[in-house]
C-alpha positions as CSV (number, residue, x, y, z in Angstrom):
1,X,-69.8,-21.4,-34.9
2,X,-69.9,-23.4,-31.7
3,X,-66.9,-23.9,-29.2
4,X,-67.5,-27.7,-29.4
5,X,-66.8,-27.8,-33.3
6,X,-63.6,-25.8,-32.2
7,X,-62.9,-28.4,-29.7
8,X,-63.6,-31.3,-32.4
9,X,-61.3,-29.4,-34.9
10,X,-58.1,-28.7,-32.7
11,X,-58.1,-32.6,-31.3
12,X,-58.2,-33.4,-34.9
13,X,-55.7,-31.4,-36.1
14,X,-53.2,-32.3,-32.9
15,X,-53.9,-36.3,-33.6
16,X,-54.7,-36.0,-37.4
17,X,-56.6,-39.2,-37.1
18,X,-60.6,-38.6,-36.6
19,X,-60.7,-42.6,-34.9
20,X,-58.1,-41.3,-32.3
21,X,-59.8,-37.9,-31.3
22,X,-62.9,-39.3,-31.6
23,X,-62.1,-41.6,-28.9
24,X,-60.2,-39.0,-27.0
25,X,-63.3,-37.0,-27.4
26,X,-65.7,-39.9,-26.1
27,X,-68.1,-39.4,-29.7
28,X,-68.7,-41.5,-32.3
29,X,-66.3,-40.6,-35.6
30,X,-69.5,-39.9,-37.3
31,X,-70.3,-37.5,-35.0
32,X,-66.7,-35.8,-35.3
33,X,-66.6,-35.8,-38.6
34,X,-70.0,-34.0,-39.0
35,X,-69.5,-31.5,-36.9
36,X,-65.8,-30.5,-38.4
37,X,-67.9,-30.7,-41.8
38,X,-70.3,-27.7,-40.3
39,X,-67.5,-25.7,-39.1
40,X,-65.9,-25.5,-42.3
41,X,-69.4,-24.6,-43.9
42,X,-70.0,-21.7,-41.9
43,X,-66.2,-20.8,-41.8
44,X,-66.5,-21.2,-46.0
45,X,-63.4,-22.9,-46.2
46,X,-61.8,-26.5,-45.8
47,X,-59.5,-27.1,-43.1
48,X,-58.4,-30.7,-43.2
49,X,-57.6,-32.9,-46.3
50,X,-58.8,-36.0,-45.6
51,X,-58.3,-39.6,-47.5
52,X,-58.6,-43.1,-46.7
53,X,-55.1,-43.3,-45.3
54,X,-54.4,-39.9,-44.1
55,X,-55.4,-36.2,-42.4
56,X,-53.1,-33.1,-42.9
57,X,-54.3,-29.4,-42.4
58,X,-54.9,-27.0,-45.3
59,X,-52.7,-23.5,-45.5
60,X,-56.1,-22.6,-43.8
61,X,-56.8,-25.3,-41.1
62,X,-53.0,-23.8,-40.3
63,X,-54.2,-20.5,-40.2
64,X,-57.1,-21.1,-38.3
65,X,-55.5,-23.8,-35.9
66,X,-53.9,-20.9,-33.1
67,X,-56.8,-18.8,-33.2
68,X,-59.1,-22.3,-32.1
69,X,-56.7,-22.9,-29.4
70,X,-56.7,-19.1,-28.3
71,X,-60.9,-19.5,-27.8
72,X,-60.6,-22.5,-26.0
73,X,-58.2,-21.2,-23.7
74,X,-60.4,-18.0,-22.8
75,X,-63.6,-20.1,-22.3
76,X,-61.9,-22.6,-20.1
77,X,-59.7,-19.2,-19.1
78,X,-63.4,-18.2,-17.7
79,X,-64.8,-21.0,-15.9
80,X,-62.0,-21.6,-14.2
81,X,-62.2,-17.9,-12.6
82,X,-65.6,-18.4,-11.8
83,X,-64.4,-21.7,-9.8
84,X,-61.9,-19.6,-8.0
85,X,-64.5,-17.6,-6.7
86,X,-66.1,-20.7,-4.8
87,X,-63.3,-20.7,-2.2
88,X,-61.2,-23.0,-3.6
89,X,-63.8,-25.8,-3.7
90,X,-62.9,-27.0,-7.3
91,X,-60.1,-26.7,-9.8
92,X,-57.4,-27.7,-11.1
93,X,-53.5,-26.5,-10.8
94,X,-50.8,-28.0,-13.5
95,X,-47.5,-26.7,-12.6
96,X,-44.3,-27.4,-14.1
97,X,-40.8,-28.8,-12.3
98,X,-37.6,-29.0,-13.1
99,X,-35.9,-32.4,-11.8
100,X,-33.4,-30.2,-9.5
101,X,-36.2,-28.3,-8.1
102,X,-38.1,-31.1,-7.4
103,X,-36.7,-32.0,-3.8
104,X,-38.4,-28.9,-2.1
105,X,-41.5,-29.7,-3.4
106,X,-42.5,-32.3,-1.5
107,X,-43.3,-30.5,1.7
108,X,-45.7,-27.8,-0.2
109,X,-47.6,-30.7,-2.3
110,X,-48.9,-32.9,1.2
111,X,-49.9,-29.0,2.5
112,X,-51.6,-28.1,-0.2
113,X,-53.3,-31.5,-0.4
114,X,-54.3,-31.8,2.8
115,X,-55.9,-27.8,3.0
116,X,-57.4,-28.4,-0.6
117,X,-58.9,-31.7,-0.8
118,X,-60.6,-30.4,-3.8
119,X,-58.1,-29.3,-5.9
120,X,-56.4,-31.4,-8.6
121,X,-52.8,-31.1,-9.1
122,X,-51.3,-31.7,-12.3
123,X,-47.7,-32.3,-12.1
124,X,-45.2,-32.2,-14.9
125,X,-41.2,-33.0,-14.3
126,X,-39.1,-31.6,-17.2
127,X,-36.3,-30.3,-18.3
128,X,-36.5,-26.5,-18.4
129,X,-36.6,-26.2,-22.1
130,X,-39.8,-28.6,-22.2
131,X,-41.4,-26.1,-19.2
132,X,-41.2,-23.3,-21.0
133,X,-42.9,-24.8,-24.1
134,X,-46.2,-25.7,-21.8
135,X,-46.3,-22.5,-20.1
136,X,-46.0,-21.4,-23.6
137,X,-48.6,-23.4,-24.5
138,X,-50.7,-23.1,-21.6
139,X,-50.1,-26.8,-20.4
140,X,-49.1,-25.7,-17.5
141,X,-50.2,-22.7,-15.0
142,X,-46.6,-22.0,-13.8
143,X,-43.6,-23.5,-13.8
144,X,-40.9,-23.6,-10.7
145,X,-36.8,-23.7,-11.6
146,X,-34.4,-21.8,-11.4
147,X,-33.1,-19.1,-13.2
148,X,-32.6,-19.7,-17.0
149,X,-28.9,-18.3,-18.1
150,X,-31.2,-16.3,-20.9
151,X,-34.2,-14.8,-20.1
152,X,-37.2,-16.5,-22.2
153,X,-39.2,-14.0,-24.2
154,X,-43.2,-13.8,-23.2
155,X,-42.1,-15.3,-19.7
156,X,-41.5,-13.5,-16.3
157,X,-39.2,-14.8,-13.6
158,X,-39.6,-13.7,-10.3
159,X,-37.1,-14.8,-7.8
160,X,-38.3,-16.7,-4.7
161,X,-35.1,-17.9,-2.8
162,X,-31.3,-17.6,-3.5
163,X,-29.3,-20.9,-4.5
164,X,-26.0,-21.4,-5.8
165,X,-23.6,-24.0,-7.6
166,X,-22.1,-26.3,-5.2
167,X,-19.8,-29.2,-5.8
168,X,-21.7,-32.7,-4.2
169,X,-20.1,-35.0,-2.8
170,X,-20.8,-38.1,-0.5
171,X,-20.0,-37.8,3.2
172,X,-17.0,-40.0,3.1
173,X,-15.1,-37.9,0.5
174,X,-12.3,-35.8,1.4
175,X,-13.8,-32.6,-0.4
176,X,-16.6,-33.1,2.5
177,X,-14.5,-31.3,5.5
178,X,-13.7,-28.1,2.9
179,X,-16.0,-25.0,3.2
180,X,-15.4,-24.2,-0.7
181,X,-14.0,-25.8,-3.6
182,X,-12.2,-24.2,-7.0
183,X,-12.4,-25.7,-10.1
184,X,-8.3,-26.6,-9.9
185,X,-9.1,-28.3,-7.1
186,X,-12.4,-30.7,-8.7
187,X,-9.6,-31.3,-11.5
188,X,-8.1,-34.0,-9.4
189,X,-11.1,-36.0,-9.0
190,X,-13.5,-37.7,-11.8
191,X,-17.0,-35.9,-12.0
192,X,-20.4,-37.1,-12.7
193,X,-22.6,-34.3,-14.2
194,X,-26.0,-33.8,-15.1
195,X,-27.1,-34.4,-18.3
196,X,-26.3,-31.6,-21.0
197,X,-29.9,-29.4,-21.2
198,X,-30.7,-29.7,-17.7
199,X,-30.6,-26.4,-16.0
200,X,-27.7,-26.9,-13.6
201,X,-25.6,-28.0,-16.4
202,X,-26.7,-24.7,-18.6
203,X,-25.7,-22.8,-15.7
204,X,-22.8,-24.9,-14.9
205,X,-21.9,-24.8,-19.4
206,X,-22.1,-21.5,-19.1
207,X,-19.5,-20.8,-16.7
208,X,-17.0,-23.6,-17.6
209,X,-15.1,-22.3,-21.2
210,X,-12.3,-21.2,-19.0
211,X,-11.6,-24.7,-17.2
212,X,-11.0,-27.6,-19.5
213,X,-9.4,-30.1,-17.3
214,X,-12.1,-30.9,-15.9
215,X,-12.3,-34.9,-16.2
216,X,-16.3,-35.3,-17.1
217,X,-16.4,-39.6,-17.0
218,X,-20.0,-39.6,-16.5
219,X,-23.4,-37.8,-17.8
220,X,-26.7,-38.8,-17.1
221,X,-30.1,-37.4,-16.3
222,X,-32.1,-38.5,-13.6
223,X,-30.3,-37.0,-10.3
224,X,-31.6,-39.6,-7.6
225,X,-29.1,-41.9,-9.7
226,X,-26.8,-39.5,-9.9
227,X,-27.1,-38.6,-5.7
228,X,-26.5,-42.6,-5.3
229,X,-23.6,-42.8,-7.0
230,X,-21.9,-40.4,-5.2
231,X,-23.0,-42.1,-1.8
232,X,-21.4,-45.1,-3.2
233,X,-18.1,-43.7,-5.0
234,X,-15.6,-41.1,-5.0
235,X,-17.3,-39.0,-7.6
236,X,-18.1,-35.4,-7.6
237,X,-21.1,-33.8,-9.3
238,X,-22.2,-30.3,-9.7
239,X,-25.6,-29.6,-9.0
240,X,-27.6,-26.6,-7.2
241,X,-27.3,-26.8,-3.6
242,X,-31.2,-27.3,-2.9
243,X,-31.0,-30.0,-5.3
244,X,-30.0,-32.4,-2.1
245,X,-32.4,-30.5,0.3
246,X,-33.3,-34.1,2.5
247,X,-30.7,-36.1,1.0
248,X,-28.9,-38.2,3.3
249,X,-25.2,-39.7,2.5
250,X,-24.0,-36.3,0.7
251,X,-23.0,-32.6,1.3
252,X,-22.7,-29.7,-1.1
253,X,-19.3,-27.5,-0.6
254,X,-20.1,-24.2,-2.0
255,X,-18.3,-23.5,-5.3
256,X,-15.7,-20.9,-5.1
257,X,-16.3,-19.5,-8.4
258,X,-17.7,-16.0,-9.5
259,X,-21.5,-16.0,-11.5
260,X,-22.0,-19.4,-9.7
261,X,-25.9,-18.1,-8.5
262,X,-29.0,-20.0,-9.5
263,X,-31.8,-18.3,-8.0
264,X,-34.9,-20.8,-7.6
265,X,-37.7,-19.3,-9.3
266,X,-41.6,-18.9,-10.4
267,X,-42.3,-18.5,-14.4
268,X,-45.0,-17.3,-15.1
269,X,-46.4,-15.8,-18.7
270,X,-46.2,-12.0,-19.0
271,X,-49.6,-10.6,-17.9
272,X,-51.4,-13.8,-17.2
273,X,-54.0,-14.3,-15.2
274,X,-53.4,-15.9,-11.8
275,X,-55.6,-18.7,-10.3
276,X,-56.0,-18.2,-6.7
277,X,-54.5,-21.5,-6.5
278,X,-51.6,-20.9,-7.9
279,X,-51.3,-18.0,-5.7
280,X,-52.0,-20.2,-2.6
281,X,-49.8,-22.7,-3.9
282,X,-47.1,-20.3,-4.1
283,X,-47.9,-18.7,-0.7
284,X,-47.4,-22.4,1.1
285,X,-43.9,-22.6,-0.9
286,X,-42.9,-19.7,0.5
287,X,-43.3,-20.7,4.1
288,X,-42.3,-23.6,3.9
289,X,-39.0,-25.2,5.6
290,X,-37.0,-25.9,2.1
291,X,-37.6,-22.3,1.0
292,X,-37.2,-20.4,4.4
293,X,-34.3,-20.8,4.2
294,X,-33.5,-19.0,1.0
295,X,-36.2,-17.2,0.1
296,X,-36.2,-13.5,-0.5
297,X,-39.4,-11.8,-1.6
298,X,-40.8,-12.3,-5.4
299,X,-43.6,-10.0,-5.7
């Protein structure tokens, strides 16, 4: 059994169309098709139905699908740490964001760029139930957002700067001047909120049973949209307060609310290994401006 057939096999099984991963795979379909064929021989069983029309996995291509993945993942697992050993010369880093976590970012991408030319990063913006999937997965290396209201089985969250609810408004609305804000008081204006399933909503969902008056007239998810709005109306939102770290035109007015933290984050799977540029990645977060000014220590 050769990695490559296991290679051939998963792509197969994820696009269950041999013309597809064959040109994902840059081979000929004969070529795919062959080597699946051996695998199976030496494995003794069949692990893909195929017809004219169609490719579905048997109860044993099921079986055998994880365990392919798994082998993959500890052979690319181990070229990668030999890589790290070359000082950084050559990689690659996916990490996973959250939309609200986005806005500190920027600072520690140009750094890391700029000190590790070398270095591909892969970045993925999604919501935090889609981040915790490809960690899962391995999609991604680690993932930055903040604290989920429930902790995620297999996953570690260790705390890298404090952050809290705050009620976002733009400059020109009265709310602006106050130095905290209740939930009576928002009831007098009309809010725009986040879309349901991103993480300040969870956090925001899970604190709001008690106040229904709330007058919710607008939901949406992409939060540069959302920031505009504001700038242009006399809506309120509720977002994290780093969510607006750079924004001009708007000011958060802390919430004055108990169990209103959302601690800003790094996920990572339990007892998985840690590229040393994720570790560097992590170290340039931590100093920079945006997180300075939270952070406590996460390790």
């Amino acid at each position: 059994m050769e990695l490559r057939q296991l290679k051939y096999f998963v792509k197969v099984a994820e696009t269950l169309n041999f013309s597809e991963a064959a040109k994902m795979l840059n081979v000929t379909q004969s070529t795919l098709s062959q080597q699946v064929k051996q695998l199976e021989f030496e494995l003794g069983t069949q692990l893909l139905v195929r017809s004219s029309h169609s490719v579905t996995l048997t109860e044993a291509g099921v079986s055998v699908l994880p365990n392919a993945k798994q082998a993959i993942y500890e052979s690319e697992l181990c070229a990668e740490r030999i890589k790290d050993l070359n000082r950084l010369a050559s990689g690659t880093l996916n990490i996973g964001v959250t939309y609200s976590f986005s806005p500190i970012l920027t600072e520690t991408i140009l750094s890391f760029m700029k000190m590790y030319p070398a270095i591909k990063l892969n970045i993925f913006y999604k919501p935090m139930n889609e981040l915790m999937e490809l960690l899962r997965d391995r999609v991604v290396d680690f993932a930055l957002a903040f604290r989920p209201t429930r902790a995620v089985e297999g996953v570690e969250s260790h705390i890298l700067f404090q952050n809290h609810l705050s009620a976002i408004v733009g400059t020109h609305h009265p709310l602006a001047s106050r130095s905290k804000v209740s939930f009576a008081e928002l009831e007098q204006y009309d809010l725009a909120l986040p879309s349901k399933g991103l993480q300040a909503r969870n956090a925001l969902d899970h604190i709001l049973s008690p106040y229904t008056n709330l007058r919710i007239r607008l939901e949406l998810n992409e939060v540069n949209i959302l920031l505009q709005l504001l700038r242009q109306s006399m809506l309120v939102s509720i977002l994290a307060e780093a969510t607006i770290h750079n924004a001009t035109g708007v000011k958060a007015i802390p919430l004055d609310i108990p169990e209103s933290e959302m601690d800003g984050c790094i996920h990572t799977l339990k007892d998985s290994y840690r590229k040393k540029s994720m570790q560097e990645f992590v170290r340039l977060l931590g100093e920079s401006i945006a997180v300075k000014e939270r952070r406590i220590a996460w390790l």
